[in-house]
C-alpha positions in Angstrom: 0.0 0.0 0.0 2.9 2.1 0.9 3.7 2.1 -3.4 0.2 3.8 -3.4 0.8 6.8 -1.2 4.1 7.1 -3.2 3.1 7.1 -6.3 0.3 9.9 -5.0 -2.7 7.4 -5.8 -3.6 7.0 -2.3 -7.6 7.2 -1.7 -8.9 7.0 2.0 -12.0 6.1 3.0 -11.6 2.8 0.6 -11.5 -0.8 0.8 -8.7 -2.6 -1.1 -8.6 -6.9 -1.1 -4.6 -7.0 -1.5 -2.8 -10.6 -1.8 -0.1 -12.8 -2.9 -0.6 -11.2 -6.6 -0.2 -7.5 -5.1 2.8 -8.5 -3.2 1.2 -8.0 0.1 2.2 -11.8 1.2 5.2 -13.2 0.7 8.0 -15.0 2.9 9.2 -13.2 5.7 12.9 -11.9 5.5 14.2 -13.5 8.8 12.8 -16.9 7.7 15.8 -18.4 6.8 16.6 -18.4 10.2 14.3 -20.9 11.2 13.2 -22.4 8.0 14.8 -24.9 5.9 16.1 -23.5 2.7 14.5 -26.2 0.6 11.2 -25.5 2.0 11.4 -21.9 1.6 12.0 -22.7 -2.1 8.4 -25.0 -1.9 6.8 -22.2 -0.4 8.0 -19.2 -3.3 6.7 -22.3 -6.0 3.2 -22.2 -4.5 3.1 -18.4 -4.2 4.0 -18.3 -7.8 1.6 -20.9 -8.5 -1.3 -18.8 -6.2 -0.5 -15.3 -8.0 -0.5 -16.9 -11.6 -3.9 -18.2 -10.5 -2.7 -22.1 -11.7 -3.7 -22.9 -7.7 -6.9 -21.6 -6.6 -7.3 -20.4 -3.0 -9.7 -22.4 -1.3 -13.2 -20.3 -1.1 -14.9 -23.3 1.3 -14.5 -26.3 3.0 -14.9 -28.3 -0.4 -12.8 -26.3 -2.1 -10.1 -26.5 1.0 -10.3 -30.1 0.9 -9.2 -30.2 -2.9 -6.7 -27.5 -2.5 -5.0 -29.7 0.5 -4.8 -32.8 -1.3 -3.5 -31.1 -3.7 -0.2 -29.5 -1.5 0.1 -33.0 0.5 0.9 -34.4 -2.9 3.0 -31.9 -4.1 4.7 -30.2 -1.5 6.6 -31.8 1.6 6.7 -28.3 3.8 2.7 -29.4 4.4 3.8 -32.2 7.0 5.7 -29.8 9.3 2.9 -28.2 10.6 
């Protein structure tokens, strides 16, 4: 938001939905400090993969259910948690 007030485009009083797409989620800097490098790298794949839209975010339980099958399969960071 802060490239908003910047750039002079800043309007109050607004709503904005901001997500992995807009930049306003991403991995934490000091990560790597308690984080695995390899699953860091799994993690920037799905963000890729959720900001080019080819993994939808999950809307409802059905939808969840999908979207974690999906991750268990693909993606060994899931088990950690």
């Amino acid at each position: 938001m802060v490239y908003l007030l910047e750039d002079g485009q800043w309007q109050g009083g607004t709503n904005r939905n901001v997500g992995v797409r807009e930049g306003a989620i991403d991995i934490a800097s000091t990560s790597s400090k308690h984080i695995p490098q390899s699953i860091i790298e799994e993690v920037k794949i799905l963000i890729v993969q959720v900001a080019d839209e080819l993994v939808p975010v999950p809307e409802n339980e059905e939808e969840y259910n999908s979207y974690y099958k999906y991750i268990t399969k693909t993606f060994t960071f899931v088990y950690l948690f």
